[in-house]
C-alpha positions as a Markdown table, in Angstrom:
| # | Residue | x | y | z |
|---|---|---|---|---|
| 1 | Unk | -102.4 | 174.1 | -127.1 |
| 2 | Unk | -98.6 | 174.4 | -127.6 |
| 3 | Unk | -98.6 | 178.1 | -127.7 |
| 4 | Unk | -99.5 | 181.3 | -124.8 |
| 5 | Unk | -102.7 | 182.2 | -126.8 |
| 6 | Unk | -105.1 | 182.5 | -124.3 |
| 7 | Unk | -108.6 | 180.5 | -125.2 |
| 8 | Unk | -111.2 | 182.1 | -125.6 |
| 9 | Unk | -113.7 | 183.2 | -122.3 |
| 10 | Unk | -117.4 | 181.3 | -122.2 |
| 11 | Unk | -120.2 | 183.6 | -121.0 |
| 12 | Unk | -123.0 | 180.0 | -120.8 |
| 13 | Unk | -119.4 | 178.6 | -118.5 |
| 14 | Unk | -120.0 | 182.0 | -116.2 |
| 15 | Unk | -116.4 | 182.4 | -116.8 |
| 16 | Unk | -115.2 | 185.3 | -114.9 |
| 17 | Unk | -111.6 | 185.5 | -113.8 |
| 18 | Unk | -110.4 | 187.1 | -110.9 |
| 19 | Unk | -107.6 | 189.9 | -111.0 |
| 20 | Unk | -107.0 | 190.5 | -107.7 |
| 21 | Unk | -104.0 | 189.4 | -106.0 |
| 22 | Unk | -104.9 | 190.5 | -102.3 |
| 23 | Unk | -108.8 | 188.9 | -102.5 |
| 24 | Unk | -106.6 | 185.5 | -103.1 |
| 25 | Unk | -104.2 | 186.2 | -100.4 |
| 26 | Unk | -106.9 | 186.6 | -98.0 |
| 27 | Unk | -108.9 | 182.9 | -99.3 |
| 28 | Unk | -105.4 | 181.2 | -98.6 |
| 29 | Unk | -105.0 | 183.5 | -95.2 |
| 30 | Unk | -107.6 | 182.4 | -93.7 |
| 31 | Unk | -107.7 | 178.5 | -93.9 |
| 32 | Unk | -105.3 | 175.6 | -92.9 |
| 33 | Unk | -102.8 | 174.7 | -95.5 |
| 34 | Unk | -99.4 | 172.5 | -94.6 |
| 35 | Unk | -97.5 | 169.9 | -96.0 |
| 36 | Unk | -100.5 | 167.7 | -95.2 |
| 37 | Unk | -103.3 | 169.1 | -96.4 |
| 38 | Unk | -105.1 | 168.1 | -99.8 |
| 39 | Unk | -106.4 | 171.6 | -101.5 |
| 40 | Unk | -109.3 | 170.8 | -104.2 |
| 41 | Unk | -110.3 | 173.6 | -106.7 |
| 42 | Unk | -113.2 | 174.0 | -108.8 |
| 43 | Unk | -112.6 | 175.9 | -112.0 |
| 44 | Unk | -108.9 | 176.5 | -112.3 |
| 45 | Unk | -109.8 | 179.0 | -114.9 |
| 46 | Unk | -106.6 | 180.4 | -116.3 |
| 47 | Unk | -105.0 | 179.8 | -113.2 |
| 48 | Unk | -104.9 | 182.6 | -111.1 |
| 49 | Unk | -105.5 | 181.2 | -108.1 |
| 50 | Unk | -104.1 | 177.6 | -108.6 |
| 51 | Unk | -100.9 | 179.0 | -109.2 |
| 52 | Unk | -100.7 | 181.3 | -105.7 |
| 53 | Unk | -102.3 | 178.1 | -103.7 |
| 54 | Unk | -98.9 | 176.3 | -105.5 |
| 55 | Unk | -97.0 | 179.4 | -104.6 |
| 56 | Unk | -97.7 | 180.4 | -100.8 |
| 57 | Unk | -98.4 | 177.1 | -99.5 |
| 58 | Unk | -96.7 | 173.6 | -98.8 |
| 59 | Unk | -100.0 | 171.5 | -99.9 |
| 60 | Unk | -99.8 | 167.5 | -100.3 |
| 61 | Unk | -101.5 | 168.1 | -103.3 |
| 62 | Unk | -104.0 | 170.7 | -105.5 |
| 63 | Unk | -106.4 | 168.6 | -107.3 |
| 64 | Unk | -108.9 | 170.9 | -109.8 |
| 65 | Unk | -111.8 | 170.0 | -111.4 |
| 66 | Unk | -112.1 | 172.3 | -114.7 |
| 67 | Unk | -115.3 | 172.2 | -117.1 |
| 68 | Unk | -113.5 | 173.7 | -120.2 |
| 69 | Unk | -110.5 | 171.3 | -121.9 |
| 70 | Unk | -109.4 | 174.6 | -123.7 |
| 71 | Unk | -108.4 | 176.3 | -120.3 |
| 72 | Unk | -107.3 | 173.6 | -118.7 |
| 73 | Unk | -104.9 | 172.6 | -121.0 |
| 74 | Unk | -103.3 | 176.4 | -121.3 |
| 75 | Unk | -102.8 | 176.1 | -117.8 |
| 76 | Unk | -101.5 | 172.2 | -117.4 |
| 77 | Unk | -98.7 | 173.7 | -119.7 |
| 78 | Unk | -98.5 | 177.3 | -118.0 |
| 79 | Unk | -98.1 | 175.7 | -114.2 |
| 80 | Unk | -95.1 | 173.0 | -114.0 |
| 81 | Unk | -96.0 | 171.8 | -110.6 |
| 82 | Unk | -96.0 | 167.9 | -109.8 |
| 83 | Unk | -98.7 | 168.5 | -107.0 |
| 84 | Unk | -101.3 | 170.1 | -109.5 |
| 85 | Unk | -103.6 | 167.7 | -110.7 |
| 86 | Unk | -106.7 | 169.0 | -113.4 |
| 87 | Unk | -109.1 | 166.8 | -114.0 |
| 88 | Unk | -111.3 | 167.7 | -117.1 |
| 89 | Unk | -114.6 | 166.9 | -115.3 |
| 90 | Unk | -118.1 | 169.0 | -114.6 |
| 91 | Unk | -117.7 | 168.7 | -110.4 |
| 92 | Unk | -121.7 | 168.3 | -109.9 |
| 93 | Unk | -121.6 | 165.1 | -112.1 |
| 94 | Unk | -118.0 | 163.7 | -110.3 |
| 95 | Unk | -118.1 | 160.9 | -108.0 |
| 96 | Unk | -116.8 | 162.7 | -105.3 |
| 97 | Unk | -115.8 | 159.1 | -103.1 |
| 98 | Unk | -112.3 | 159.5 | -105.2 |
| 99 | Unk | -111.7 | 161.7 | -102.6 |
| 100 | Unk | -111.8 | 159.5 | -99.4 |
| 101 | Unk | -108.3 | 158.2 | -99.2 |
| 102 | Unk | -107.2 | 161.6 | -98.7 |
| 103 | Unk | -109.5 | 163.6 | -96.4 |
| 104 | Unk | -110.3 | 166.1 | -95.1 |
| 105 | Unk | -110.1 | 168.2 | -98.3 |
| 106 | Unk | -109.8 | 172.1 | -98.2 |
| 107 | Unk | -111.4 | 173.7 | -101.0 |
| 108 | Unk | -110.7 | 177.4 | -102.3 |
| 109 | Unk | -112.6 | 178.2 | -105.1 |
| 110 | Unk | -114.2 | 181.1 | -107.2 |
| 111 | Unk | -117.6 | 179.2 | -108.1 |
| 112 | Unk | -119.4 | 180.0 | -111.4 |
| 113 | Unk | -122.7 | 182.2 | -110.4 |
| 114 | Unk | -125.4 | 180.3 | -112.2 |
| 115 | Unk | -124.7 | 176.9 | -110.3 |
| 116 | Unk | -123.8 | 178.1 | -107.0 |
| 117 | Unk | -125.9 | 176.0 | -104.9 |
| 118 | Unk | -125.8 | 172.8 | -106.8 |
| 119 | Unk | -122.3 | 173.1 | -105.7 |
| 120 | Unk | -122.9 | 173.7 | -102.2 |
| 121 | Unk | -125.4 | 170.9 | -101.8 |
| 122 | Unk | -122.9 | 168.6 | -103.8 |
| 123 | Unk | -120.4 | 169.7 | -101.0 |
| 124 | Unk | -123.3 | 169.4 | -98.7 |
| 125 | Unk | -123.7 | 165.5 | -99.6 |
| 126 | Unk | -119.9 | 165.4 | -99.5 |
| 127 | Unk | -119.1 | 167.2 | -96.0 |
| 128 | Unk | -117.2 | 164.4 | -94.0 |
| 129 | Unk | -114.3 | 165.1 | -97.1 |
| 130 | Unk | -113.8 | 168.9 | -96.2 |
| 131 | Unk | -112.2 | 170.1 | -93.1 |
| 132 | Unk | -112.9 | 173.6 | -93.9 |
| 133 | Unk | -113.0 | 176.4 | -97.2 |
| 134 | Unk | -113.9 | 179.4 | -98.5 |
| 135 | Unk | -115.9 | 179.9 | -101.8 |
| 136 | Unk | -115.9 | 183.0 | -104.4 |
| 137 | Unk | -120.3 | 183.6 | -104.9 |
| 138 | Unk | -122.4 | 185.7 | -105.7 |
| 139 | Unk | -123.0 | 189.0 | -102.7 |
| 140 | Unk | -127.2 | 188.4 | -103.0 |
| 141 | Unk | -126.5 | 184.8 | -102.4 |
| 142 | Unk | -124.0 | 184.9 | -99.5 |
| 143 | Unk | -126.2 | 186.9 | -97.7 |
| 144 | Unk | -129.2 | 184.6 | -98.2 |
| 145 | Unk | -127.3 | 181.8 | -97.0 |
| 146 | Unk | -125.9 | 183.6 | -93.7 |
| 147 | Unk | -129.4 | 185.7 | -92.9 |
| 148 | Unk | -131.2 | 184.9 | -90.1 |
| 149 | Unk | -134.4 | 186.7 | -90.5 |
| 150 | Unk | -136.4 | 189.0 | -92.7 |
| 151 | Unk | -135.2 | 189.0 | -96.5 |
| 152 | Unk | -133.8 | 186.1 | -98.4 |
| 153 | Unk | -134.2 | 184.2 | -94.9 |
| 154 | Unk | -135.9 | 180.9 | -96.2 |
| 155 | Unk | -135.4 | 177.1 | -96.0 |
| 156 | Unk | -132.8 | 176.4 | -98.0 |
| 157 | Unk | -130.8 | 179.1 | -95.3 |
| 158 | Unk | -131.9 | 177.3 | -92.2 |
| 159 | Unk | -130.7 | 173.9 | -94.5 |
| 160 | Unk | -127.2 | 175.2 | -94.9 |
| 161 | Unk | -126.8 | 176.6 | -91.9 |
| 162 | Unk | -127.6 | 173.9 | -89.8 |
| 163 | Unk | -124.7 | 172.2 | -91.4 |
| 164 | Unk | -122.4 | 174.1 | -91.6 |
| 165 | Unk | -120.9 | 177.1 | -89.9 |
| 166 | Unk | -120.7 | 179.9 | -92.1 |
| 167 | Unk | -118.9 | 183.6 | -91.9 |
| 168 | Unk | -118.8 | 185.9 | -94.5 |
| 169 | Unk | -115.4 | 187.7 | -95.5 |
| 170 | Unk | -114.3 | 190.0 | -98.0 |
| 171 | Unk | -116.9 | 191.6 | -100.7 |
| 172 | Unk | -115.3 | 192.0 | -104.1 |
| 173 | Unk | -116.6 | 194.8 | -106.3 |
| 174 | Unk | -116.8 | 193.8 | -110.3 |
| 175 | Unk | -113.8 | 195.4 | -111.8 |
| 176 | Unk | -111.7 | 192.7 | -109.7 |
| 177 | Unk | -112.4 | 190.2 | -112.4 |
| 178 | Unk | -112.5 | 189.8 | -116.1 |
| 179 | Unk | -114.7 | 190.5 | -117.8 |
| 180 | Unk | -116.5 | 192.5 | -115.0 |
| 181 | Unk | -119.6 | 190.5 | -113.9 |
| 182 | Unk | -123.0 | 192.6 | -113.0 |
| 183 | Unk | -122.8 | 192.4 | -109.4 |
| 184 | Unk | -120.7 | 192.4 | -106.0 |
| 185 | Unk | -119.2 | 189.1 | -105.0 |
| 186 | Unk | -118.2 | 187.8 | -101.8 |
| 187 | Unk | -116.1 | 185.6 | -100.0 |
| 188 | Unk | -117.8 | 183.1 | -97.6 |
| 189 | Unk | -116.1 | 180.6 | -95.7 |
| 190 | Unk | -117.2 | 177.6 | -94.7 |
| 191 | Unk | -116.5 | 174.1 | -91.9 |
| 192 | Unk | -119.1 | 171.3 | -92.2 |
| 193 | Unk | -120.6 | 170.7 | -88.9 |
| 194 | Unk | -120.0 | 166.6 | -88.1 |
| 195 | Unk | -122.2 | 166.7 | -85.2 |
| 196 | Unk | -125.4 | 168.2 | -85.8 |
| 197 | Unk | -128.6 | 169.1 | -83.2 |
| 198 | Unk | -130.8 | 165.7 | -83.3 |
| 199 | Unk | -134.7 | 166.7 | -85.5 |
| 200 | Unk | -137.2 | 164.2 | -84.4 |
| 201 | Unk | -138.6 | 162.8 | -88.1 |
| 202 | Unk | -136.0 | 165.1 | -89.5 |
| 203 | Unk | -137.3 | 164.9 | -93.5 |
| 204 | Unk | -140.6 | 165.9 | -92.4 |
| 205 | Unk | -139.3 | 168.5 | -90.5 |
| 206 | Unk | -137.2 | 170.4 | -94.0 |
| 207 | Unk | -140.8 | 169.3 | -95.5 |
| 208 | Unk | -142.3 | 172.0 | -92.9 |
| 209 | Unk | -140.0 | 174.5 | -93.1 |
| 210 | Unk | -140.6 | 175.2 | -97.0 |
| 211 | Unk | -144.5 | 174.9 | -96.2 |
| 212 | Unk | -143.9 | 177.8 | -94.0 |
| 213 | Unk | -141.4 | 179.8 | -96.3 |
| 214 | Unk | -143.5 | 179.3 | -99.3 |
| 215 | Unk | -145.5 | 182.3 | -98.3 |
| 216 | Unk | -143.1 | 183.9 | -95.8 |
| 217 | Unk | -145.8 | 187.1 | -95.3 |
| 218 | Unk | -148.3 | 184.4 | -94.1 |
| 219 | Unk | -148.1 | 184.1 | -90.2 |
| 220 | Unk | -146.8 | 180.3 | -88.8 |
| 221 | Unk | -150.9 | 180.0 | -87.9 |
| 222 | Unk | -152.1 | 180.7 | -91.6 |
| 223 | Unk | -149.7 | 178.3 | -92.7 |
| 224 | Unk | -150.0 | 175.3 | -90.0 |
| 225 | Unk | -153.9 | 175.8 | -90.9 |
| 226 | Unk | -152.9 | 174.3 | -94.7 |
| 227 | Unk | -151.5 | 171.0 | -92.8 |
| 228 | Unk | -153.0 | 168.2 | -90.5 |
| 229 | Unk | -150.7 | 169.6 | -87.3 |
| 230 | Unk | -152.4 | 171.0 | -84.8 |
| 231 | Unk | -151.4 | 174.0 | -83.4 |
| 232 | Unk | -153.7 | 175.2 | -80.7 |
| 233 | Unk | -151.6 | 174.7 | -77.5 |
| 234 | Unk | -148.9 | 177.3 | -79.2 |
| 235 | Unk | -148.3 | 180.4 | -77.7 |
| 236 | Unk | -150.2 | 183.2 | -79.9 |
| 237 | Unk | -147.5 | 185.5 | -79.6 |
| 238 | Unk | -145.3 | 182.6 | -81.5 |
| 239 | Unk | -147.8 | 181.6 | -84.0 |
| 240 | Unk | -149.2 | 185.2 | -84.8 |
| 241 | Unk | -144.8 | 185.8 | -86.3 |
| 242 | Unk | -144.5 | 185.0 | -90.0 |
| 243 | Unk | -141.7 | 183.1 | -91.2 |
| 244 | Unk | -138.9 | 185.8 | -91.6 |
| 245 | Unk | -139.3 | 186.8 | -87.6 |
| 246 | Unk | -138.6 | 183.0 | -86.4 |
| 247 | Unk | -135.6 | 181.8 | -85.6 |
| 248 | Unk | -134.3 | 178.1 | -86.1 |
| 249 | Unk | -134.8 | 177.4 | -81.9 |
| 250 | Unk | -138.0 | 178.9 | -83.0 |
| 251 | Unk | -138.8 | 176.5 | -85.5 |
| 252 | Unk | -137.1 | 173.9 | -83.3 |
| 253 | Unk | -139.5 | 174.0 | -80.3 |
| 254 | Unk | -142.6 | 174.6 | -82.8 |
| 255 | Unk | -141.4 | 170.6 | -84.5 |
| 256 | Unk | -140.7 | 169.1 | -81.1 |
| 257 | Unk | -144.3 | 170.2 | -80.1 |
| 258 | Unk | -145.5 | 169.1 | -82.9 |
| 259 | Unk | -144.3 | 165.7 | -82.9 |
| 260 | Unk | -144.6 | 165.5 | -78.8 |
């Protein structure tokens, strides 16, 4: 692509580009950048925010992964930049161990909707190569991931959570990207948690928590009475909560009296 035409945008890639200068001044605000720091992207897009990550910061490098060859090659000819590296590769199907020699990673990155959280449990996997970031999702998702009780509480927040210590920032109304998308977005950032809380027979203990989530209006005793644990030495005041009213110490000191 020789010319400025711009390629064409791909609803099935949930390409939606943002428009809004201050949303990305605020992502590269509020991490860690210097002349040290390795900055991966995922979905350069047309390069709105590669080009201010090249722009405001003094970054060893800014490696992006893009999906679409059409958009990554209008912007491998609009950004002249010998730190900007675009590597025309889906990011859930990358070996992501090409990334060890320079760790830790920061990542900035507007993240298509529809594969949000195959992306966060890639980074998940991945979480020793990232120091820190701060991710572009969905506002309904973001506040799944950060609730800790009642509505959208569930395993898979508990999972990320325990991980990772999350904050949300900003929320981005539709008309700051184009096309508009259907719904609010929101910034959320992010630093992996290296040392974690010790789970006796942790992979049972995930394994229990989605028992207990799959019917959240169940209380903990209706749902302990569909497994082999027994329960009677709980306090009924702790067993008569559903799901949604526990907390993870909750949950915690129901396991460790479990497996006691």
């Amino acid at each position: 692509m020789k010319n400025n035409t711009e390629p064409r945008k791909k609803k099935a890639l949930g390409q939606h580009f943002l428009r809004k200068q201050s949303v990305v001044d605020h992502m590269i605000d509020n991490v860690v950048i210097d002349s040290k720091t390795p900055v991966l992207e995922i979905g350069c897009g047309d390069g709105f925010l590669t080009r201010s990550i090249l722009d405001q910061t003094k970054c060893k490098k800014l490696l992006c992964y893009e999906i679409d060859p059409e958009w990554a090659e209008f912007v491998n000819e609009k950004i002249k930049d010998p730190r900007l590296e675009i590597r025309v590769e889906n990011f859930l199907e990358t070996e992501l161990s090409v990334l060890e020699n320079d760790k830790p990673w920061v990542l900035l990155a507007n993240l298509p909707y529809q594969v949000t959280f195959p992306i966060l449990f890639k980074l998940l996997e991945n979480k020793h190569l990232f120091s820190e970031g701060i991710v572009m999702i969905q506002e309904e998702v973001a506040q799944k991931i950060v609730a800790q009780k009642g509505k959208g509480y569930n395993a898979t927040s508990l999972f990320l959570q325990y991980h990772f210590e999350l904050k949300l920032m900003e929320k981005i109304e539709p008309q700051a990207f184009t096309p508009p998308p259907k719904v609010h977005s929101r910034l959320i950032y992010f630093k992996p948690k290296l040392k974690l809380e010790k789970i006796p027979n942790e992979q049972e203990f995930w394994k229990f928590l989605k028992l207990v989530f799959k019917q959240p209006r169940r209380t903990l005793k209706n749902n302990l009475k569909q497994t082999h644990h027994n329960f009677s030495h709980f306090s009924e005041i702790l067993i008569s909560k559903r799901a949604q009213q526990l907390t993870f110490e909750d949950f915690l000191t129901v396991w460790s009296q479990i497996n006691s």
